[in-house]
N, C-alpha and C positions, 0 to 999 in steps of 0.2 A: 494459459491464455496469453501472459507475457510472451512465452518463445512464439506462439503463433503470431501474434502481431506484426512482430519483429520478421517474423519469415516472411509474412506477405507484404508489410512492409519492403523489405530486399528485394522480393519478387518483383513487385511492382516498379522498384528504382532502375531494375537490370533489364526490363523489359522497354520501360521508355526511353532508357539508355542506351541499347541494342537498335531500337526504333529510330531515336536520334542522329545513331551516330554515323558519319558519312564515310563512302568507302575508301577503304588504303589509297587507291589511286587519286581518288581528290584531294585526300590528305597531301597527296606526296607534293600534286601541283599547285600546293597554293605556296604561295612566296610567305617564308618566313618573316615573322616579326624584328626589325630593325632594332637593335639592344643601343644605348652608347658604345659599351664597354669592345661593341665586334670591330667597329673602327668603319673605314670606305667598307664599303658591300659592292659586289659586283656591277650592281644595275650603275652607280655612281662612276665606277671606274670606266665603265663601257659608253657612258654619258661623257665623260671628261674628255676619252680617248679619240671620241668623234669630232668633240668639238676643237681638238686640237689641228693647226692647219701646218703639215710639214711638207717640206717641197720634195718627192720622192720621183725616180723615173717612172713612168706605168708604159705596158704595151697594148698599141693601140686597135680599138674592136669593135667591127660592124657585124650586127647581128645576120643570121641568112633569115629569108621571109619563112623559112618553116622552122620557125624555132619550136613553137608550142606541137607539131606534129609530131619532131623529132623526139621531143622530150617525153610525151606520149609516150611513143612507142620505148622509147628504152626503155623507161619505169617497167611498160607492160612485160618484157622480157625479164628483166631482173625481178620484178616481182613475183613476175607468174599467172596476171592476170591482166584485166584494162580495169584500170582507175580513171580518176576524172582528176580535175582541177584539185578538188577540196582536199586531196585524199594525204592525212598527216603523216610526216617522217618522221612516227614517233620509234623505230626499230633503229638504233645505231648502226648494227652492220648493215642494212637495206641500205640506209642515207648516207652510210658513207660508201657504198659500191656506186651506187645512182651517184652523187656528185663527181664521184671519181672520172666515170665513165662520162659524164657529162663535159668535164672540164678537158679530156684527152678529142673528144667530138670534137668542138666547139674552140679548140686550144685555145681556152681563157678559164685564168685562175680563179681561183676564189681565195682574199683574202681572210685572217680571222675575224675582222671586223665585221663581217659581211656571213660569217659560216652561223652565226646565234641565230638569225634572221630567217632563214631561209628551212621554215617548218613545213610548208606545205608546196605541193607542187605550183599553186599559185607562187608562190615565192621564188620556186628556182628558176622559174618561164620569164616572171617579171626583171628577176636579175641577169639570165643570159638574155636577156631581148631588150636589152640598153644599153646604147653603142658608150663607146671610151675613146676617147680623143687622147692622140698623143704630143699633142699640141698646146701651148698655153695660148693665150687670148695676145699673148704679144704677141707671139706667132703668129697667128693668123692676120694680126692687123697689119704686121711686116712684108708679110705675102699680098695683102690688097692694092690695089692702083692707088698711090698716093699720088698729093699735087707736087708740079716740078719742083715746091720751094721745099717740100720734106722731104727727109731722107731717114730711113730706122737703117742704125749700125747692129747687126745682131751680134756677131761674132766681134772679140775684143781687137784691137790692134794692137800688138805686143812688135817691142822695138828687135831688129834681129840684126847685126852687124854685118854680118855676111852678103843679106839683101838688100836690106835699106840703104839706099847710098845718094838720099837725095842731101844729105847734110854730110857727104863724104865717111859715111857709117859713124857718125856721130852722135851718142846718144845725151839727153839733155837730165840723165840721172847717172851721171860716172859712179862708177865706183861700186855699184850697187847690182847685184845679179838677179835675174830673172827667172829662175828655176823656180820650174810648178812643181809643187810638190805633192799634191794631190793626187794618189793612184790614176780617181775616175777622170781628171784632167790633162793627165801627165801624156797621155794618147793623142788628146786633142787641139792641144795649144803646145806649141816649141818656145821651148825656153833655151835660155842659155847661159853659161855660169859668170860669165864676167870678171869681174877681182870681188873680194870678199868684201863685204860692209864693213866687217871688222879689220880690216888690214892699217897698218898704219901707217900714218900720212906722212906729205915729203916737207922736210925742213926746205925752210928758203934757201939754203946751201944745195943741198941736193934736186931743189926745182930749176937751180940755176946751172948747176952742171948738165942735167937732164938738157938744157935746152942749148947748151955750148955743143954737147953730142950731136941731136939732131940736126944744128947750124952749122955742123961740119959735116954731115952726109950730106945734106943739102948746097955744099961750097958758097953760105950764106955767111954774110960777117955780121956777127951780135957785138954792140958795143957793150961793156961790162959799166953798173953805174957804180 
């Protein structure tokens, strides 16, 4: 009688167990329990990363008006079928053919911040169908009709010897050199080297001879004190 209990007992735990229990694939999608000891988690870091504000180049993109037809249809060819809006990118090599093929259409990237997001084709419609500005908000305010008393400097004005000659190429930082040294700058802006910051300076002996020189090229008479 004991072992029988016991069996149906077990029978009875394995059946409501089996009943219970939900399938591998829900299992797989539900987000793990946060431990202390696993440190940031993903969701946190991708949180952080967004809210972080860095000043980066982008290229700039106006959607065409058939973006969601276009999209349509490719999925349907890579697919193999016609899907709708709803229809999830849960196949890695599908969604990465489909984005691929997308982003080469459309020539606009996807960055990684942007590739977790984009599960359904709702997603990927909604992300190629919103323009990118390659302009900041100064920009464009640079560009509007201001009143005659403003003026936006956009570009810097950097002193150049060669050019500038309204103070006889005289600059009002001697000594001191100009070089950009910035790759992404170094195209954009002219510098130029000057004498070195570090060179060393003229004794009043030799400021005074320096200026006996040029008062003789000049056929100038310096009185010596």
């Amino acid at each position: 009688y004991y072992y029988f209990s016991f069996f149906i007992n077990t029978l009875i735990q394995a059946s409501w167990t089996t009943f219970f229990k939900k399938p591998k694939e829900e299992i797989e999608a539900m987000p793990r329990k946060i431990k202390p000891f696993d440190g940031p988690s993903t969701t946190s870091r991708l949180q952080s990363l967004k809210k972080k504000t860095v000043s980066c180049s982008v290229r700039g993109y106006n959607p065409p008006a058939d973006v969601e037809a276009k999209i349509l249809s490719i999925a349907a060819t890579i697919i193999g079928f016609q899907v709708d809006m709803s229809y999830q990118l849960n196949d890695r090599l599908i969604k990465f053919k489909l984005l691929t093929k997308l982003m080469e259409e459309f020539d606009h990237i996807i960055p990684n911040t942007e590739l977790c997001d984009l599960n359904t084709l709702a997603n990927v419609v909604s992300y190629f169908d919103t323009p990118v500005r390659d302009t900041t908000s100064f920009d464009d305010l640079a560009r509007q009709k201001l009143p005659k008393n403003l003026h936006i400097q956009l570009e810097p004005l950097r002193f150049d010897p060669e050019t500038d000659t309204f103070f006889d190429g005289k600059t009002a930082f001697p000594n001191r050199p100009t070089i950009v040294s910035s790759l992404k700058y170094s195209k954009k802006y002219k510098g130029h080297s000057g004498e070195s910051r570090n060179a060393r300076s003229l004794t009043n002996f030799e400021e005074q001879k320096q200026l006996f020189e040029d008062a003789e090229k000049l056929n100038y008479t310096v009185k010596s004190s």
